[in-house]
MINUKOL-828135 format. One record per residue (C-alpha): residue number from 1; y, x, z. Coordinates in nm, 4 decimals. Layout:
N
 num        y        x        z
 NUM        Y        X        Z
...
! end
This chain:
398
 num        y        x        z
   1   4.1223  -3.7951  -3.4160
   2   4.2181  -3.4870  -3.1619
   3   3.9397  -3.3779  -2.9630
   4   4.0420  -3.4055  -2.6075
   5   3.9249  -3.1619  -2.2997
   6   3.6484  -3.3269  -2.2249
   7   3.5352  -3.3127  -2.5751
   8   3.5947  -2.9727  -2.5400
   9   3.4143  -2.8917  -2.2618
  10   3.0822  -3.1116  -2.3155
  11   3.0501  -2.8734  -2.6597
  12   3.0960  -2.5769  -2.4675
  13   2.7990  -2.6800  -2.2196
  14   2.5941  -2.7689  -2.4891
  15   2.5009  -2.4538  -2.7266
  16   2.3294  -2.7210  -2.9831
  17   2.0145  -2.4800  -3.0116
  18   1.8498  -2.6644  -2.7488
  19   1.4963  -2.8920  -2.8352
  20   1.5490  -3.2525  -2.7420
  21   1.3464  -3.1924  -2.3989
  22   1.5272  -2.8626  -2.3291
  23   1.8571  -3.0982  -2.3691
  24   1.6969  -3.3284  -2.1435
  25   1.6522  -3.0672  -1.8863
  26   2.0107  -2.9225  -1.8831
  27   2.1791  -3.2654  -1.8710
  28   1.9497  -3.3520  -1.5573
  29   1.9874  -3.0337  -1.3913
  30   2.3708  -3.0821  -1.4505
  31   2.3829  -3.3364  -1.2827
  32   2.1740  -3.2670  -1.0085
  33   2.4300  -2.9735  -0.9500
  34   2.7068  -3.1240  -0.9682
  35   2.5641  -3.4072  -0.7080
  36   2.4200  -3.1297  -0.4734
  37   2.6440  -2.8150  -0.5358
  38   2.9839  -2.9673  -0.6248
  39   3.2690  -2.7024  -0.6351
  40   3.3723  -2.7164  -0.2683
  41   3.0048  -2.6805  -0.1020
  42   2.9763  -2.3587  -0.3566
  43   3.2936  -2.2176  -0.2418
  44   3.1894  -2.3197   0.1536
  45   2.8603  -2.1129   0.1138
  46   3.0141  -1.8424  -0.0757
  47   3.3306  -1.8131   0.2185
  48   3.0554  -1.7851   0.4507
  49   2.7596  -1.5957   0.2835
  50   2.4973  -1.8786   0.3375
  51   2.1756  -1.9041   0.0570
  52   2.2169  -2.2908  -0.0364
  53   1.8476  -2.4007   0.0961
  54   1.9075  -2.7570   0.0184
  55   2.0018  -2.6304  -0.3364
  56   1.6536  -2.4424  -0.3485
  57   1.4782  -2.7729  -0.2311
  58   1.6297  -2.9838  -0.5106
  59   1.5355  -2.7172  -0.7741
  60   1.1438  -2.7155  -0.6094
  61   1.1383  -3.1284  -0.6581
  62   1.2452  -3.0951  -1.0272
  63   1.0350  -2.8192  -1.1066
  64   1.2601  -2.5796  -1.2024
  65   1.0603  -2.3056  -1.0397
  66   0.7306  -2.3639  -1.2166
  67   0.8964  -2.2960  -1.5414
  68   0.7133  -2.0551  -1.7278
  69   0.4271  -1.9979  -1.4823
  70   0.0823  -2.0351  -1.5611
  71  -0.0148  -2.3358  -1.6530
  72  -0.3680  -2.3254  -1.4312
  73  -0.1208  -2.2571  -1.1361
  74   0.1270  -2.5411  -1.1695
  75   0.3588  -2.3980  -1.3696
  76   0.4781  -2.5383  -1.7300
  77   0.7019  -2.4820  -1.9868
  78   0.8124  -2.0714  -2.1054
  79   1.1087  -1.8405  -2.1300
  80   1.3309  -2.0655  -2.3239
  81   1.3200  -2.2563  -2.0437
  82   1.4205  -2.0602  -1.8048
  83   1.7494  -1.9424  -1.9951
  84   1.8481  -2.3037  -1.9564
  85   1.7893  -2.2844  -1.6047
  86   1.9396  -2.0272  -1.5500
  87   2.2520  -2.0732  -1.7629
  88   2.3246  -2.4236  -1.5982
  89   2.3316  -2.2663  -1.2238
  90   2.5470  -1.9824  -1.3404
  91   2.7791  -2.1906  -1.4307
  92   2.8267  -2.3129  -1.1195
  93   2.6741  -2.1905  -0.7899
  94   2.6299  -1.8635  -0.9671
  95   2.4324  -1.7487  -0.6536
  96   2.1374  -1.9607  -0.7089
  97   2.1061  -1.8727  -1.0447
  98   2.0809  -1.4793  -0.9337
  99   1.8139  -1.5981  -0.6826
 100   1.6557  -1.7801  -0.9989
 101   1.6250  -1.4205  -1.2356
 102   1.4531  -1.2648  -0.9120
 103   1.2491  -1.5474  -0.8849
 104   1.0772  -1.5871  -1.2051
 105   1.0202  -1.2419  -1.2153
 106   0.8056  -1.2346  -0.9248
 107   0.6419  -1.5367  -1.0982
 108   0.6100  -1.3464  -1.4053
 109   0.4360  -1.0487  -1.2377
 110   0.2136  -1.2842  -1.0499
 111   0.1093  -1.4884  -1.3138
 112   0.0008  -1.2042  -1.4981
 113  -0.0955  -0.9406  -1.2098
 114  -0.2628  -1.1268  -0.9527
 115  -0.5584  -1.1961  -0.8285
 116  -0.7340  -1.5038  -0.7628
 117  -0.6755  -1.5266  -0.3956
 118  -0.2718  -1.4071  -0.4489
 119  -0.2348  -1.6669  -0.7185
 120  -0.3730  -1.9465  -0.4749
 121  -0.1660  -1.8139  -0.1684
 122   0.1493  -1.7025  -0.3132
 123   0.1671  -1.7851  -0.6926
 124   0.1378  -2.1201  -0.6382
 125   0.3120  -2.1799  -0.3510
 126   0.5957  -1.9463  -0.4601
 127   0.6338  -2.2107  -0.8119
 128   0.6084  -2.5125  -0.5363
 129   0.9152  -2.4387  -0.3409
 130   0.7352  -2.3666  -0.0235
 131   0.7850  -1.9682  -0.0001
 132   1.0197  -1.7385  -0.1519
 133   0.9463  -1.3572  -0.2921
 134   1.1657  -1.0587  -0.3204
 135   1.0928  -0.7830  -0.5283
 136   1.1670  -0.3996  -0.4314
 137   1.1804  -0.1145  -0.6613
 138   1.4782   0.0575  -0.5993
 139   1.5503   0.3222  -0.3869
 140   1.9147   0.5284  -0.2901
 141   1.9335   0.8492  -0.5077
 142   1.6882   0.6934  -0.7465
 143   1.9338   0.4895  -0.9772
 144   1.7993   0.4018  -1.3605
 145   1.5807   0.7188  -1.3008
 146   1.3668   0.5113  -1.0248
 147   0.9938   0.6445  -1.0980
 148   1.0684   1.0047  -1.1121
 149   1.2988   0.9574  -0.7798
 150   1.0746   0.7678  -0.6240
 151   0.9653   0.8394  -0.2511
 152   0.8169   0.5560  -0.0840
 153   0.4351   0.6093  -0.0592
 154   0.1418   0.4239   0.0107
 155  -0.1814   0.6325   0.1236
 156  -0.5006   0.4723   0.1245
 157  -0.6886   0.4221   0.4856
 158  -1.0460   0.3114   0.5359
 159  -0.9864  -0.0198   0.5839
 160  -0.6722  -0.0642   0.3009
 161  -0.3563   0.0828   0.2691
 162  -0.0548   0.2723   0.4474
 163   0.3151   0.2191   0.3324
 164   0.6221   0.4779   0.4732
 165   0.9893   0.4671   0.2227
 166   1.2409   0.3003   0.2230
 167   1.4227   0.0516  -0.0637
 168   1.7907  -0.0462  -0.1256
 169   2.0037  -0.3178  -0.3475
 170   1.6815  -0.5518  -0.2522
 171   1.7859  -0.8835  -0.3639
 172   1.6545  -1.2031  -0.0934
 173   1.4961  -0.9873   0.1312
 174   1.6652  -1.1758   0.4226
 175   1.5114  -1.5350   0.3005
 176   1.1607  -1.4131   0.1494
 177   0.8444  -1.4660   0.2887
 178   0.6749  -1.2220   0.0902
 179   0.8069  -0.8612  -0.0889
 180   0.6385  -0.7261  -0.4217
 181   0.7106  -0.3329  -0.3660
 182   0.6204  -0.0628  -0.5569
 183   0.5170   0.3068  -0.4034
 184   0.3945   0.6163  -0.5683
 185   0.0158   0.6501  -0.4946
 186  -0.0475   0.9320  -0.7267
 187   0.1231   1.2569  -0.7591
 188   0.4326   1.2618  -0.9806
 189   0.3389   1.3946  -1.3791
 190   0.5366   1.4871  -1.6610
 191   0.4232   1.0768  -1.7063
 192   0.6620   0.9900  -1.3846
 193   0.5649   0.5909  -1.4607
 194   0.2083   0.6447  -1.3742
 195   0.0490   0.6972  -1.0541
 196   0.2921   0.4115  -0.9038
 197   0.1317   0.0630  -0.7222
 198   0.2584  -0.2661  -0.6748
 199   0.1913  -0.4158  -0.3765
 200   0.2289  -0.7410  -0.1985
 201   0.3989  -0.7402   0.1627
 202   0.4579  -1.0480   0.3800
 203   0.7740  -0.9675   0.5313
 204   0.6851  -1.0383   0.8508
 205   0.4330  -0.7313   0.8288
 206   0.4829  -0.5019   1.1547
 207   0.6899  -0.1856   1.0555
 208   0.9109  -0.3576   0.7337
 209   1.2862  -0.3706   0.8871
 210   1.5689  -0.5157   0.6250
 211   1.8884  -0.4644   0.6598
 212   2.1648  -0.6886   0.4969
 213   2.4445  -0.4802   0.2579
 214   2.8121  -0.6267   0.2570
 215   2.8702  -0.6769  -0.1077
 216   3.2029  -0.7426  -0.2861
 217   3.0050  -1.0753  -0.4834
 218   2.6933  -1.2754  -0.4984
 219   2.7750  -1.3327  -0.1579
 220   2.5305  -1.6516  -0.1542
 221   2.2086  -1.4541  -0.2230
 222   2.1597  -1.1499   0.0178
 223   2.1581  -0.7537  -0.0668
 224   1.9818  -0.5097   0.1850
 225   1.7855  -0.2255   0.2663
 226   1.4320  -0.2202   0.3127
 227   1.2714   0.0191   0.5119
 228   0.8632   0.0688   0.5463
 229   0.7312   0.2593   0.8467
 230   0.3807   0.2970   0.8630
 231   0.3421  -0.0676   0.7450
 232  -0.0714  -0.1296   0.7512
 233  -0.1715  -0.3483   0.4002
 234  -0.4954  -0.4559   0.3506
 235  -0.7164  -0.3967   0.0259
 236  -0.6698  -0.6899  -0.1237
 237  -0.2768  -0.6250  -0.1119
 238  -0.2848  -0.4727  -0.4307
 239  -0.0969  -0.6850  -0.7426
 240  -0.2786  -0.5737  -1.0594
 241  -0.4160  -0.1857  -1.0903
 242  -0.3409   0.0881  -0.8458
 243  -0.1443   0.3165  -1.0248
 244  -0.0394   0.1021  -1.2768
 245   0.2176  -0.0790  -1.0822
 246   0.5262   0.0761  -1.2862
 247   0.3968  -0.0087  -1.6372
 248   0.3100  -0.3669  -1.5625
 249   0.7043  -0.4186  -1.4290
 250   0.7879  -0.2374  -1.7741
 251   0.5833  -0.4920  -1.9599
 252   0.8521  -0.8150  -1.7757
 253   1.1454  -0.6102  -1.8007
 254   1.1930  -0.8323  -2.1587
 255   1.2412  -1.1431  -1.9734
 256   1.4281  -1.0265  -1.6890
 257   1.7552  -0.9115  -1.8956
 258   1.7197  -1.2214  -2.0987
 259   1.7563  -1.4439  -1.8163
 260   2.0264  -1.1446  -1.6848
 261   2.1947  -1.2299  -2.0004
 262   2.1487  -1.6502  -1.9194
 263   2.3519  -1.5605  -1.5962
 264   2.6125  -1.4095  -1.7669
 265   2.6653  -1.6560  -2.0578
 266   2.6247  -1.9346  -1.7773
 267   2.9070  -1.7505  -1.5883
 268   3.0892  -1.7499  -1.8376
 269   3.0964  -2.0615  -1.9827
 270   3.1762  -2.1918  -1.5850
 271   3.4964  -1.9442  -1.6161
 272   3.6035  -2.0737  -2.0092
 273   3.5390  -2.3884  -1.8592
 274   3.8185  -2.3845  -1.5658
 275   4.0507  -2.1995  -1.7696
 276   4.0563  -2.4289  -2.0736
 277   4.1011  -2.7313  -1.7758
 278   4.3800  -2.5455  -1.5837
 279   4.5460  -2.4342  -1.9397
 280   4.5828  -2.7720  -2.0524
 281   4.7161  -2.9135  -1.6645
 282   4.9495  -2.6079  -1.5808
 283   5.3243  -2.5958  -1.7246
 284   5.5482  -2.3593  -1.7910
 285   5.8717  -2.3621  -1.9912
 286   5.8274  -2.7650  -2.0386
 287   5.4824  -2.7199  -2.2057
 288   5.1192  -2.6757  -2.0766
 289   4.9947  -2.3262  -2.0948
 290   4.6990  -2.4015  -2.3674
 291   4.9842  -2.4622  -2.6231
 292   5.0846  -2.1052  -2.5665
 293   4.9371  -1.9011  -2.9043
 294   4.8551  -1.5937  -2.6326
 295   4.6384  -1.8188  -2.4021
 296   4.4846  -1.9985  -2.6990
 297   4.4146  -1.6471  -2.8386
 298   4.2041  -1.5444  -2.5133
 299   4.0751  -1.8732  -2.4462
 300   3.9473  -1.8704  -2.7954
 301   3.7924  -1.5069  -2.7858
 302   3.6000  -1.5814  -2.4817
 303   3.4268  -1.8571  -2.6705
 304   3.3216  -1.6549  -2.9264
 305   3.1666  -1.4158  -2.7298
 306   3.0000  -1.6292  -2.5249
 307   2.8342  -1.8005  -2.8602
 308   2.8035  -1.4725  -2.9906
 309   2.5789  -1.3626  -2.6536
 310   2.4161  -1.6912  -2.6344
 311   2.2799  -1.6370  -3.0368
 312   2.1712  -1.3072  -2.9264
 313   1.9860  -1.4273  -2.6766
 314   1.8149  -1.7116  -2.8468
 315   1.7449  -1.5332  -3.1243
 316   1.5228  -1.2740  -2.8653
 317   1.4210  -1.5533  -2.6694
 318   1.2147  -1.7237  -2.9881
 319   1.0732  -1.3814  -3.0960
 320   0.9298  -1.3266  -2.7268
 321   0.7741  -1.6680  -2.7267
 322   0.6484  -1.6297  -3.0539
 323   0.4755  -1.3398  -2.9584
 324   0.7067  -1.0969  -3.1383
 325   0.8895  -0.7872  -3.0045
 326   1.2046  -0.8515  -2.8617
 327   1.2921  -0.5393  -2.6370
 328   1.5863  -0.4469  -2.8609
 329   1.7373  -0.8144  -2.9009
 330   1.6930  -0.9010  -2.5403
 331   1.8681  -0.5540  -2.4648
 332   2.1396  -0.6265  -2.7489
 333   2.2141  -0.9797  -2.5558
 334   2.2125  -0.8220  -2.1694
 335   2.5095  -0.5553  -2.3262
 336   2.7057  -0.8802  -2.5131
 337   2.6352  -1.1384  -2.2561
 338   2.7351  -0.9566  -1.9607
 339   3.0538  -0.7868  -2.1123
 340   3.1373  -1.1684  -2.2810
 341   3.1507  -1.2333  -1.9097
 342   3.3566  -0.9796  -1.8022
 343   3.6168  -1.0372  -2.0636
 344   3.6217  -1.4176  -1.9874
 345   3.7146  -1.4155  -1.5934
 346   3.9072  -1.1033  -1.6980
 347   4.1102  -1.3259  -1.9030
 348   4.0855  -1.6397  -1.6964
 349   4.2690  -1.4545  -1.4309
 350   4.5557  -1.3415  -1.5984
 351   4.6201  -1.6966  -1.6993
 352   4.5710  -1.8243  -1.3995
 353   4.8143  -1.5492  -1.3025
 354   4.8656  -1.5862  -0.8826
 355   4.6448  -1.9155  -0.8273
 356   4.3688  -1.7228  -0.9824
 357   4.4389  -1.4832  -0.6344
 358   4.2938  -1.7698  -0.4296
 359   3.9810  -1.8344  -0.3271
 360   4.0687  -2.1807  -0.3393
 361   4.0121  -2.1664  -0.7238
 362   3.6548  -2.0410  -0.8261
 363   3.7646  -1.8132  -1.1396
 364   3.8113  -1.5517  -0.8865
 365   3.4503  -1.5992  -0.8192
 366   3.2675  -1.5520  -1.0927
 367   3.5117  -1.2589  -1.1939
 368   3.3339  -1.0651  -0.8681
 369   2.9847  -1.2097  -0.9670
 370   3.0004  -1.1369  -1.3317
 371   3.0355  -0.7645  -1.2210
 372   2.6405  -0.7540  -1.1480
 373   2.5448  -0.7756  -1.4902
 374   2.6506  -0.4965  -1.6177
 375   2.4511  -0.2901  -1.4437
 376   2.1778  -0.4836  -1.3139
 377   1.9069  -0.5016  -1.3947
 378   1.9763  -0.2196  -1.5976
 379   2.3131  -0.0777  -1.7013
 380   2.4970  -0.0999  -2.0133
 381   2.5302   0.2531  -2.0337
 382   2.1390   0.2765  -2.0011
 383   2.0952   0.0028  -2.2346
 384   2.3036   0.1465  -2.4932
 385   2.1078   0.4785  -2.4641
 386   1.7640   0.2447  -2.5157
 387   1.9189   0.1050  -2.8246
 388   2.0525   0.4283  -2.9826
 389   1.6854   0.5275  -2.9202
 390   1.4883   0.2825  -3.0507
 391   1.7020   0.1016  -3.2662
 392   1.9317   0.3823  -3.4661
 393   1.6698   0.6202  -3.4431
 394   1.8862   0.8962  -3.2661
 395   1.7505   1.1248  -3.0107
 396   1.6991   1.0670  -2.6915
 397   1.9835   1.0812  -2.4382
 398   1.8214   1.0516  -2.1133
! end
């Protein structure tokens, strides 16, 4: 019996690799998106740069934020988890799911990092729903090269600590309640990763100014600059070990370009997704496009990368939870995933040929959003030099 389109496109939402309660969680979240950020509220908020709060407020009530926190703080569940997550709002309000990677960093870092009283105030809150956290490590000039370009500084005081730099590309720093930044407290060493703290700012903190950047995507999340002048932090502000800051991001990187990679393989699939449907409604010559061997040629790439990222990705996603290694496979997936995604809305519009130059239709969408991943958070070109590194075993390129 012919499979019909919506055949078709419950396989492609569901990768198969998923445990029966990880199933469970992307068919509920599904449909909580679809109920609370159908296509035209995404495009509304998107038209009109808005963060979808009501969106955020759903995902807090499900739990979605607590996944893999610490238990003893409320949160439940791991990495895998997140991928799901992160995947599902990609595929739709793409956005969110971009607010989501920055999230569970910060809940990452925290859950490992903080202290006892920053776990009760923020951690815990932060997994709850009831504050948000944006995390600030890069600076203009700095690029991939961050630590050694670093300039913002934080001097210690007799009562704590003082903070003077400035940050840019800070994702949420309009919406957060708190910022996890990271300053040079030590002088720079051949070792440019040491002597650098993390610290945690409420944004409200006299002397931190933000500054919104117009961006050609994402346009539901905010971009800015972040500037620190003579911003007065108490002791206590400290997340983990003063001068350690840099090396204890380095230790989450891992998860961060999985879920990077979940974005773009959630992206993705959302793109295949509308192209497959318009392919099989649109005519031309007296037949719908997706009987055309060209479209079904691209159509059928793009789901073979996409599988081909998502493997990669599982694949590093079991090793991390297992306790393994998975540097180079989550690296390997962030390259795949995010350049699956650009070949996918590539594709999707050239079918959809001048439609596809409305923003009436969404592939136009996620062919700007898409763009992010394949430099954040960490380039391809970077990556590639990581994995030609530490993987072929050739010298070092950077």
């Amino acid at each position: 019996m012919p499979r019909t389109i919506t055949d078709t496109i419950g396989t492609l939402a569901d990768p198969g690799s998923d445990s029966d309660e990880r199933a469970q969680l992307r068919a509920v979240l599904a449909r909580m998106i679809a109920e609370v950020a159908p296509p035209e509220r995404v495009r509304e908020l998107d038209e009109n740069e808005e963060f979808d709060h009501e969106l955020h407020k759903q995902l807090a009530a499900m739990g979605i934020l607590a996944l893999g926190g610490s238990p003893e703080d409320g949160g439940y569940g791991d990495g895998r988890d997140q991928l799901v997550a992160v995947e599902e709002l990609a595929a739709g309000p793409t956005s969110t799911a971009v607010f989501l990677i920055v999230h569970y960093m910060a809940v990452q870092i925290l859950s490992t990092c903080a202290s006892a009283e920053q776990r009760e105030t923020v951690l815990a809150p932060l997994m709850s729903g009831e504050v948000k956290v944006s995390f600030a490590l890069t600076e203009a000039g700095g690029g991939t090269d961050v630590a050694r370009a670093m300039r913002t500084r934080a001097e210690r005081t007799a009562d704590g600590w003082r903070l003077n730099g400035s940050k840019t590309w800070i994702s949420g720093a309009q919406i957060c309640d708190y910022l996890v930044v990271l300053a040079r407290t030590a002088p720079l060493t051949e070792s440019s990763i040491d002597g650098i703290t993390m610290f945690l700012v409420p944004r409200d903190t006299p002397g931190v100014e933000v500054r919104e950047l117009p961006t050609v995507a994402v346009h539901g999340y905010d971009t800015n600059d972040v500037r620190f002048d003579d911003v007065i932090l108490p002791a206590n502000a400290i997340v983990g070990e003063v001068d350690s800051g840099f090396r204890q991001v380095i230790a989450v990187l891992n998860r961060e370009r999985l879920n990077a990679a979940a974005g773009a393989v959630g992206a993705a699939r959302g793109a295949l997704e509308a192209s497959v449907r318009y392919a099989t409604e649109r005519e031309a010559f007296g037949k719908h496009l997706g009987t055309m061997q060209a479209v079904q040629h691209r159509l059928v790439d793009g789901a073979l990368a996409i599988e081909a990222a998502r493997s990669l990705m599982i694949r590093a996603a079991e090793i991390e939870v297992a306790g393994g290694r998975a540097d180079i496979l989550s690296s390997m997936a962030k390259i795949v995933a995010s350049e699956a995604a650009v070949k996918v809305t590539q594709d999707g519009m050239l079918m959809f040929a001048g439609a596809g130059f409305s923003r009436e239709f969404p592939i136009q969408r996620w062919f700007r959003d898409v763009r992010l991943w394949t430099f954040a958070p960490l380039t391809n070109d970077m990556a590639r030099n990581y994995l030609g590194e530490r993987y072929l075993g050739l010298g070092r390129s950077y």
